[in-house]
C-alpha beads as a LAMMPS data file, in Angstrom:
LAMMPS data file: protein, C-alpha beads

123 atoms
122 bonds

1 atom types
1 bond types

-500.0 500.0 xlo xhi
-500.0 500.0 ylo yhi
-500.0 500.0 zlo zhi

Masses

1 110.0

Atoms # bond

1 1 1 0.000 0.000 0.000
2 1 1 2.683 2.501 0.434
3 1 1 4.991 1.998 -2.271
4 1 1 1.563 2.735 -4.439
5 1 1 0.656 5.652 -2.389
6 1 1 4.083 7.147 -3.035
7 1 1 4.616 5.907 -6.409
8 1 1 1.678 8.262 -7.241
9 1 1 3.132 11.071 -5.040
10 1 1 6.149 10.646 -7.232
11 1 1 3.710 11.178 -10.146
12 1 1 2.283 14.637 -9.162
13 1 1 3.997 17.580 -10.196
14 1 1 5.813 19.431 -7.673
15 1 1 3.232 22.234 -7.089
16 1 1 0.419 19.263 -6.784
17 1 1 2.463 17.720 -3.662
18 1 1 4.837 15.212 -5.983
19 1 1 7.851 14.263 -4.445
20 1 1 10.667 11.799 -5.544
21 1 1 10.912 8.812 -2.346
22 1 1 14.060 6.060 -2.844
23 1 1 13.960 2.755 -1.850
24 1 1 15.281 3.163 1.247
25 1 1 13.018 5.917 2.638
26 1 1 10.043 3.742 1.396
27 1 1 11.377 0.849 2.932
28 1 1 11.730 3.153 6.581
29 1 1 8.379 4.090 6.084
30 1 1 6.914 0.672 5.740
31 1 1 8.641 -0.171 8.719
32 1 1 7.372 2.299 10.521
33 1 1 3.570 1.615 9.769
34 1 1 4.382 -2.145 10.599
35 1 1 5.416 -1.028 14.237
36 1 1 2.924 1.272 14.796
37 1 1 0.271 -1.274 13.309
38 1 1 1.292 -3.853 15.828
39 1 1 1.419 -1.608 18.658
40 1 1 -2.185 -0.718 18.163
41 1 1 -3.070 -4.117 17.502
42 1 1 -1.447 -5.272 20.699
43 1 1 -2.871 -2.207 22.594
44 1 1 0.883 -0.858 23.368
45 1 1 1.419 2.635 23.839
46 1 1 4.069 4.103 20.401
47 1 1 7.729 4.779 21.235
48 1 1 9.593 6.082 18.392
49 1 1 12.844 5.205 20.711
50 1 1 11.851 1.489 20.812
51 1 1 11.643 1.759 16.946
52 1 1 14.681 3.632 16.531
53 1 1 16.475 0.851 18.303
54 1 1 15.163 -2.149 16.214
55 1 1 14.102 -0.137 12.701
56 1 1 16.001 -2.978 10.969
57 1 1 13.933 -5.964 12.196
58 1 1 10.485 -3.591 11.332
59 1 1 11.735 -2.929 7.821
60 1 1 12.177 -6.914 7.821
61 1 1 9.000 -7.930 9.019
62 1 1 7.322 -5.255 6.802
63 1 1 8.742 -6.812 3.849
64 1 1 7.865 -10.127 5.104
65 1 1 4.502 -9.122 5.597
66 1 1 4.256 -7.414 2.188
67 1 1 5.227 -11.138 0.301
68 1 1 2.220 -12.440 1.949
69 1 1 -0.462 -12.570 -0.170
70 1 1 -3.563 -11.121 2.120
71 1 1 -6.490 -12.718 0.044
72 1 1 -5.063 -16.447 0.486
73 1 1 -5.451 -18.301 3.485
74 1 1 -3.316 -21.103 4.425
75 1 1 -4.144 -24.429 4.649
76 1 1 -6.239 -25.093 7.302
77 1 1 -3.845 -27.372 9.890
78 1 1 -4.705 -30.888 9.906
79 1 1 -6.333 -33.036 13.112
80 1 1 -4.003 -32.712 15.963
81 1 1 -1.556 -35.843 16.681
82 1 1 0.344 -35.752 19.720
83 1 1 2.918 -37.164 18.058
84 1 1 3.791 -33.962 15.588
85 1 1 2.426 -31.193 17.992
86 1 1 5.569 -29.303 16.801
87 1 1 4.373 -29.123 12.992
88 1 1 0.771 -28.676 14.042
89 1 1 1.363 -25.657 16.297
90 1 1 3.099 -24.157 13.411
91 1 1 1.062 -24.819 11.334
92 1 1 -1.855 -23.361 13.358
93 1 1 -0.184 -20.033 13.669
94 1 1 0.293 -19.857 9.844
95 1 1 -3.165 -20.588 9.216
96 1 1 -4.291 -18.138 12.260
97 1 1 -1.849 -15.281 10.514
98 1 1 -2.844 -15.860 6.898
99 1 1 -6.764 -15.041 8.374
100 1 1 -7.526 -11.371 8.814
101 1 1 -10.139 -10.226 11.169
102 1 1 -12.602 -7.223 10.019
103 1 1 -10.461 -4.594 11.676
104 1 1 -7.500 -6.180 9.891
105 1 1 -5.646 -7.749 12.241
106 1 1 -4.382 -11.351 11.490
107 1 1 -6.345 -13.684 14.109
108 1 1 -2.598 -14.935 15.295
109 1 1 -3.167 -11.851 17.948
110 1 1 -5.112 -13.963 19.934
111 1 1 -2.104 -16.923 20.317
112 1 1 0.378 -15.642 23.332
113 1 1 3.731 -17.036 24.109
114 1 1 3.974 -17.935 28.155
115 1 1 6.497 -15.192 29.151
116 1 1 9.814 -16.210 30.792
117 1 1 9.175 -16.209 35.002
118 1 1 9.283 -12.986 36.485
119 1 1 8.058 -10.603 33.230
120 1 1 4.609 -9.259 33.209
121 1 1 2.929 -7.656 30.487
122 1 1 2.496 -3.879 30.611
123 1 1 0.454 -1.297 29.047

Bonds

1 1 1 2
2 1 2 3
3 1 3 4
4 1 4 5
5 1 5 6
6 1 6 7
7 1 7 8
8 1 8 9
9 1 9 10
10 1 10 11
11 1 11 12
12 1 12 13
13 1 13 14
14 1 14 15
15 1 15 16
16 1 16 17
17 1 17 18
18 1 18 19
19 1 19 20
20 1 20 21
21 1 21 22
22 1 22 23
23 1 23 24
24 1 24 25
25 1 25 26
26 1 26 27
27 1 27 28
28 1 28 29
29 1 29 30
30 1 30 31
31 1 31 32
32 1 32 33
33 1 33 34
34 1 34 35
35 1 35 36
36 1 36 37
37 1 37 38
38 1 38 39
39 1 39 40
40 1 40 41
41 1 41 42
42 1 42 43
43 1 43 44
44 1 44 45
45 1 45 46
46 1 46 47
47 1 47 48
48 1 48 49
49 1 49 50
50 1 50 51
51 1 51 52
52 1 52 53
53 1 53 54
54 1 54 55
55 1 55 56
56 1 56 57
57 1 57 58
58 1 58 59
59 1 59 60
60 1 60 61
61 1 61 62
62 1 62 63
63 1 63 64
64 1 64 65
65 1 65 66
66 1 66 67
67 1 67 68
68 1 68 69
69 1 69 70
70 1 70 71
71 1 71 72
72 1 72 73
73 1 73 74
74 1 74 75
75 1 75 76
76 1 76 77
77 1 77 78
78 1 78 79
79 1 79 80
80 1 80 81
81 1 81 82
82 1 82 83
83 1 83 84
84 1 84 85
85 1 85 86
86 1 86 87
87 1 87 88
88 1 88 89
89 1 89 90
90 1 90 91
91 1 91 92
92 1 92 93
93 1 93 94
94 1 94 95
95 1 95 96
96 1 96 97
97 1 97 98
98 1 98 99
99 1 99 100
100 1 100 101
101 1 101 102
102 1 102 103
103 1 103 104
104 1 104 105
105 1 105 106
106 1 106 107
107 1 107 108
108 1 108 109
109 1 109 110
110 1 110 111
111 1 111 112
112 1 112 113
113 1 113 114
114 1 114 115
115 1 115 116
116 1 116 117
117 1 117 118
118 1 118 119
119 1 119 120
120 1 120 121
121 1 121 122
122 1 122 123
């Protein structure tokens, strides 16, 4: 959605708004709508310090998340056997991620890691 949004910026003339945006600033960009996405999603207040720190892994998962086609789900995971619980659960959370909710966020949201002894969640 961005690169399109600024590909057509790029395509205005310069007393219509147009502006010129390289691949790296559109890649910064994307990661920053990926953090501030999740933060919403996850109901965490936005630090741009946090980002700052860790813009390259945003920029990653951005791109990540832009390879994903949004209209396919994944295959749904088969019956549960104890016996691969490893490839199931996996293959739960791809199915869960690869299904978007009508706000738009993947259903994944609702799987939650334990947290290592001692950390609490915050808000």
């Amino acid at each position: 959605m961005i690169p399109s949004l600024l590909k057509d910026l790029s395509n205005r003339p310069s007393n219509r708004g147009g502006q010129r945006f390289g691949d790296r600033k559109i890649k910064e960009l994307q990661g920053l709508c990926w953090f501030i996405t999740d933060r919403s999603r996850r109901g965490l207040p936005f630090d741009l310090d946090l980002y700052k720190a860790e813009a390259t892994q945003y920029i990653s998962f951005a791109e990540k998340d832009s390879e994903i086609d949004k209209d396919e789900a994944a295959d749904k995971p088969e019956k549960f056997k104890y016996a691969n619980w490893n490839k199931w659960e996996e293959s739960v959370y791809i199915y869960l991620d690869s299904v978007v909710s009508k706000n738009g966020a993947p259903l994944s949201y609702v799987i939650r890691k334990d947290l290592d002894e001692g950390i609490e969640w915050k808000a």
